[in-house]
N, C-alpha and C positions, 0 to 999 in steps of 0.2 A: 430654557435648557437647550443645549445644543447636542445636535444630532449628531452623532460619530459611525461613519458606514464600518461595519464589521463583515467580514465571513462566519454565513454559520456556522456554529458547533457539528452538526449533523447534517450531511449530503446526502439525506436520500437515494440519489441516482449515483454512488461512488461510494461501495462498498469497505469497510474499512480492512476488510483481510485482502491480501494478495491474492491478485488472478490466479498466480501457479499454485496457493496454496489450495483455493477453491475449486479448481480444476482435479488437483490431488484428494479432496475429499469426496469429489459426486464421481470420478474415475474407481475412485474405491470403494464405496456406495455400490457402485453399479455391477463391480467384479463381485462383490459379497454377495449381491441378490441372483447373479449368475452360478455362482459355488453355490447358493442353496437351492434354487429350481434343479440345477444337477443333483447335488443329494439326494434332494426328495426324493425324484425321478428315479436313481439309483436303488433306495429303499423301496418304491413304487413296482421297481422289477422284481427285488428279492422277493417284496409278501405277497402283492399280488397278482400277478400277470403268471406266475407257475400255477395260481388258482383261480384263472380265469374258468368259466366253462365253457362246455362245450358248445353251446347255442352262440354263445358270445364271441367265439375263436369262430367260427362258420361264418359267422357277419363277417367280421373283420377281413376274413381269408379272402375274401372276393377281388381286396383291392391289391391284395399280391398277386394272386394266378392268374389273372385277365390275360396278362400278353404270355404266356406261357400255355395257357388253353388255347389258343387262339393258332400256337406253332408247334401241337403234337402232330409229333408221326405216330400214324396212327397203326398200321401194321405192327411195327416194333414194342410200340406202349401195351397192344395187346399181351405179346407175348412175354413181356415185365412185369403186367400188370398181375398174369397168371402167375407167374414163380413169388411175387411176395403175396399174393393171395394163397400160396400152399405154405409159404413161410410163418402167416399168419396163425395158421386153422392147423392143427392146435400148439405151434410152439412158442408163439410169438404172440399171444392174446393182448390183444391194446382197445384199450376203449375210446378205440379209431376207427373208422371204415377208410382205408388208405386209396387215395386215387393219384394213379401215376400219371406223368406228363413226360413224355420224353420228346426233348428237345434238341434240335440240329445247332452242335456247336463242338468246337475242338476242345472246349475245357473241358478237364479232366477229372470229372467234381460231380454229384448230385447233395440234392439240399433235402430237409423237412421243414415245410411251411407250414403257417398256421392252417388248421379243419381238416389235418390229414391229406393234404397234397405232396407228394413227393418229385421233385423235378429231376430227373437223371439225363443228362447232356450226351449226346451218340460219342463225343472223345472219350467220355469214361468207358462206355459200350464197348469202343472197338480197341481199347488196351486189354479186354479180358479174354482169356483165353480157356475158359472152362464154367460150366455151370456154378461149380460148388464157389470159383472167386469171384461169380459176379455175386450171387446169392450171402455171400459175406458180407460184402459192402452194402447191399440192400438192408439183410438187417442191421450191419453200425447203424443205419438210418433208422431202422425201427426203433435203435438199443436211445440213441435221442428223443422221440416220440415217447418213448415208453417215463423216462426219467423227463420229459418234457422242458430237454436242453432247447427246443424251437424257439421256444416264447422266453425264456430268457437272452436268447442270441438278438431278438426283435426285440428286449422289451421295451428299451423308451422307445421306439416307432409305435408301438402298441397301446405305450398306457396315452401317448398324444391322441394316436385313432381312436383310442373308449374313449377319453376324454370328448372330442368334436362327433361320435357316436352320439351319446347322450345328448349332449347341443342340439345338434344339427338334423341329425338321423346317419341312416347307415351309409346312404348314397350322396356322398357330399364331397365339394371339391379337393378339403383339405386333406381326405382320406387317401383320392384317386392322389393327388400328388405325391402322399408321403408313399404308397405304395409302387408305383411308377419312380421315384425318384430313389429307393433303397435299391441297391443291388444285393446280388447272395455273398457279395464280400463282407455285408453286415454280419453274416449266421457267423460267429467265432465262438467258438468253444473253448474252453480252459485243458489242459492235458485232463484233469480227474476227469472233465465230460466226456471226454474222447475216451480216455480210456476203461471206463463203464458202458461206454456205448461198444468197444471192444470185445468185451467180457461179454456181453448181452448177445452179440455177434456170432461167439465162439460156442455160446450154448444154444443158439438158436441151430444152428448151424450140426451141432451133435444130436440133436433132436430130431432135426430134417429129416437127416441121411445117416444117422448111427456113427458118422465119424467125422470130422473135422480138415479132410483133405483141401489145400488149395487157402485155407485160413489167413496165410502172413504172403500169400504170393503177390496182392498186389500193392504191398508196402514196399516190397524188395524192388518193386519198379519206380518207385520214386527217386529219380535221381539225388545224388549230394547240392548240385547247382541248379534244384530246380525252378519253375515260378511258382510263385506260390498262388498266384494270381489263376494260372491255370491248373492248379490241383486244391486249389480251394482249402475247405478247413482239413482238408488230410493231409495239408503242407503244415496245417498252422502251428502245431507241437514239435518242428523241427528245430534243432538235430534230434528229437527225442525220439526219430522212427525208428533206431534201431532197439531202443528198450523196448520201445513196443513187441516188438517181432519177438523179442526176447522173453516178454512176458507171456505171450499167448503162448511159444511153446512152453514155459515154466507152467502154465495153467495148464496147459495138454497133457501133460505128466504127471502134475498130482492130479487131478481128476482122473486119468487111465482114460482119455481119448483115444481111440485109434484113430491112425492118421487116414487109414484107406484110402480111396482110388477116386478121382474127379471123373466127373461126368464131362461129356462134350459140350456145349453151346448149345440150344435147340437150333433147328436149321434155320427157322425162321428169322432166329438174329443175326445168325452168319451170310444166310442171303440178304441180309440189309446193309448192315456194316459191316466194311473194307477193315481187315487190320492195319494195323499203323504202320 
């Protein structure tokens, strides 16, 4: 019988579909498993990272405030610290203990971090020109805290840190990185957050002081062309600040606020910070 050399049927090492087509199925493969680790992560923030608790939001907090504790002025934070601790007791009840950090910087912006830390930047400081507008802007921050817009503005940062929490423990690398590598550009709110933390604002604020002077003053400073990078998430609802402004007085009116008279600055923040 004579031998006839053939080519196998089957090339093991020479796949019978097209490189481009193969490429197109593990490139699409790979985008599918990326659309759904997002998902998740996505539904992860909706149910629960709003119902984290508080023990758990405490752990976590450490790896955001570190360099922020580290660069309070400490004079000024005092005297911050006091007006949202009268802000608190009794109008603004949160099942928080708020610890302020005010930090030397021209943006024009303070944050609500997780465990009840508040970051207030001296640029936002030295744009205010009365007690009652800075104490506004203090509680929008509370009016966040309170509806626990925080932890959703952080949540996948958050639910990654509980996740390598549980792993690892609380003090581990991938935490300090995620926390050190997030800026407060992350905290983004939706206009409904914003303007709930408004409303929260406006009645904290009528509670205080019996009226509501100085409410929409330091909206009206947000220029048309402004950064939003330096005015942080109270740029982020633009053009929408003039409805805003709009709304708080519509709310002043049917509630029967009166607008009364602002108070000055305590001295101790005007001998710290220079007006702009």
């Amino acid at each position: 019988m004579k031998f006839t050399a053939r080519q196998p049927r089957i090339n093991v090492n020479v796949s019978p579909t097209h490189p481009l087509k193969e490429f197109a199925i593990l490139a699409g493969g790979l985008l599918a498993i990326v659309v759904g680790v997002y998902l998740a992560l996505g539904l992860a923030v909706d149910l629960i990272v709003p119902r984290l608790s508080m023990d758990v939001e405490k752990v976590l907090a450490d790896a955001f405030i570190g360099q922020f504790a580290e660069e309070d002025a400490a004079d000024v934070t005092r005297s911050v610290q006091a007006l949202v601790d009268r802000l608190q007791d009794p109008c603004a009840l949160l099942p928080y203990t708020i610890t302020v950090h005010v930090t030397e910087s021209d943006a024009v912006n303070a944050a609500a971090l997780p465990g009840g830390h508040m970051v207030v930047f001296t640029g936002l400081l030295a744009e205010m020109t009365s007690e009652n507008e800075l104490a506004f802007v203090l509680a929008h921050e509370l009016g966040h805290y309170a509806n626990r817009d925080h932890l959703r503005g952080l949540g996948r940062a958050l639910v990654l840190m509980s996740a390598s929490t549980m792993l690892l423990g609380a003090d581990n690398s991938i935490n300090r990185m995620i926390g050190q590598g997030l800026g407060l550009t992350e905290l983004s709110f939706s206009r409904k957050q914003e303007s709930q933390a408004d409303e929260f604002a406006l009645e904290t604020l009528f509670c205080h002081y019996g009226h509501v002077a100085d409410a929409t003053s330091f909206f009206n400073k947000i220029p048309e062309d402004g950064d939003p990078g330096r005015f942080g998430h109270y740029f982020a609802s633009h053009p929408e600040n003039r409805r805003r402004i709009a709304r708080l007085k519509e709310l002043t009116e049917k509630r029967g606020y009166p607008t009364g008279h602002p108070l000055p600055l305590p001295v101790d923040l005007t001998a710290k910070i220079s007006p702009p």
